[in-house]
C-alpha distance (Angstrom), angle and dihedral (degrees) to the residues before:
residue distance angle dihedral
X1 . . .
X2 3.99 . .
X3 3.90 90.8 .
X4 3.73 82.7 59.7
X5 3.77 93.7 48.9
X6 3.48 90.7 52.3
X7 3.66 103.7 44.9
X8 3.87 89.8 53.5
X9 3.61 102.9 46.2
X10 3.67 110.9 75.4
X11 4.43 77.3 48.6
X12 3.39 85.4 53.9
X13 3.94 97.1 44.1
X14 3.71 88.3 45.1
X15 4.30 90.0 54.5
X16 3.84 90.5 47.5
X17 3.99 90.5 51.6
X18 3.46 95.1 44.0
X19 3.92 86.2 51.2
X20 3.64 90.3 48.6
X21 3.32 104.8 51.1
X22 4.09 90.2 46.5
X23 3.84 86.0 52.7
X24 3.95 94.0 51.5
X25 4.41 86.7 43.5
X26 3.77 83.1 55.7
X27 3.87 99.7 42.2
X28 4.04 85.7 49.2
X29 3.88 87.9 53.8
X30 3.36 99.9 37.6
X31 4.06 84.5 54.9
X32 4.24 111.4 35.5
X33 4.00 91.9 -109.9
X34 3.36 119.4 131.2
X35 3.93 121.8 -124.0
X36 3.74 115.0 -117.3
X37 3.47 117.3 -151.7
X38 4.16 140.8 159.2
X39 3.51 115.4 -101.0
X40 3.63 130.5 175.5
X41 3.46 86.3 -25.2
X42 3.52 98.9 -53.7
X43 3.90 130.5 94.8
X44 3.38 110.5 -118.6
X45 3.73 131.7 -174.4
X46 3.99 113.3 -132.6
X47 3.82 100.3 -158.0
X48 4.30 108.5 -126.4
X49 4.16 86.4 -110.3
X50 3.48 95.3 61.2
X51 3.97 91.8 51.8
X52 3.88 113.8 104.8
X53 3.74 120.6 -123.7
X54 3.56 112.8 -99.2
X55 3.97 136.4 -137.8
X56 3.85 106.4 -101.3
């Protein structure tokens, strides 16, 4: 039963990031803020018009 556990968590960690992150996306939209993120090892402001639409 605990190998099962095990082998399923980081899938079911992954899922619940994903879902996080599309919930923030859609929180920024739904709101005018920008969405800050890391990129190339910079932090870069993605302005809320330039976010896509995401599924509900």
């Amino acid at each position: 039963m605990k190998k099962n556990l095990k082998q399923s968590l980081p899938v079911m960690a992954e899922k619940a990031l994903k879902e996080a992150v599309k919930e923030v996306v859609r929180e920024n939209k739904k709101a005018g803020l920008p969405l800050i993120v890391w990129k190339d090892g910079k932090v870069v402001k993605i302005p809320s018009s330039k976010l896509k639409k995401t599924d509900s």
